[in-house]
N, C-alpha and C positions, 0 to 999 in steps of 0.2 A: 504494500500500500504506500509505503513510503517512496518507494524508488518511482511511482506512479505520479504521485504528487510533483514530485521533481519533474520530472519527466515534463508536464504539464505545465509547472512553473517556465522551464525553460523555453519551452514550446512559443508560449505567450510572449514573453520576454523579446525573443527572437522575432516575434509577428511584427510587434511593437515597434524596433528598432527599424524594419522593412518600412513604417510609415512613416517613422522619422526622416528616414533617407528619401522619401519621397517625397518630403513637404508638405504631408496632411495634416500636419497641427501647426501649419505656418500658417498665414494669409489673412482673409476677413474675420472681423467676429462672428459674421451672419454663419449660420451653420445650417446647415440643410440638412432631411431628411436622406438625401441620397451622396450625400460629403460622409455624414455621421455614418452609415449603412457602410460605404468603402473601407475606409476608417477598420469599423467591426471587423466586417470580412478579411479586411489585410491582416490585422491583428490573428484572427482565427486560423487563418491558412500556414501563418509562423514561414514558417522554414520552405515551403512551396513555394514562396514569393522569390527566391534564390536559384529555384531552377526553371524558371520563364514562365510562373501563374503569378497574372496581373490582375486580382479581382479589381473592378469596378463595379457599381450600381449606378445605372442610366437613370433614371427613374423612380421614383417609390411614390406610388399609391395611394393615398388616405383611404380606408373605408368612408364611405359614404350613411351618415342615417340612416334610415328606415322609414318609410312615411306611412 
């Protein structure tokens, strides 16, 4: 369990650093739904961003109400 955690810590760690070198927490204040979603996803992907996976999110969607 422990070496999992690690594991996982690092994982994240490494996502993180991918978005750094990208420039996703530089720029406007304004933050968007689809900045913040890339953002995520780069973080999440970790260590895949280092062998040519470049998540982006084009778009994001609000649900709409219900009428």
């Amino acid at each position: 369990m422990r070496i999992g955690t690690i594991l996982v810590v690092v994982w994240l760690v490494i996502g993180a650093l991918a978005a750094v070198q990208r420039g996703y927490f530089s720029g406007s204040d304004n933050a968007s739904c689809a900045k913040v979603s890339t953002i995520a996803v780069t973080i999440v992907a970790g260590p895949l961003n280092y062998v040519g996976l470049n998540p982006k999110v084009q778009n994001c969607p609000s649900p709409e109400p219900s009428k």
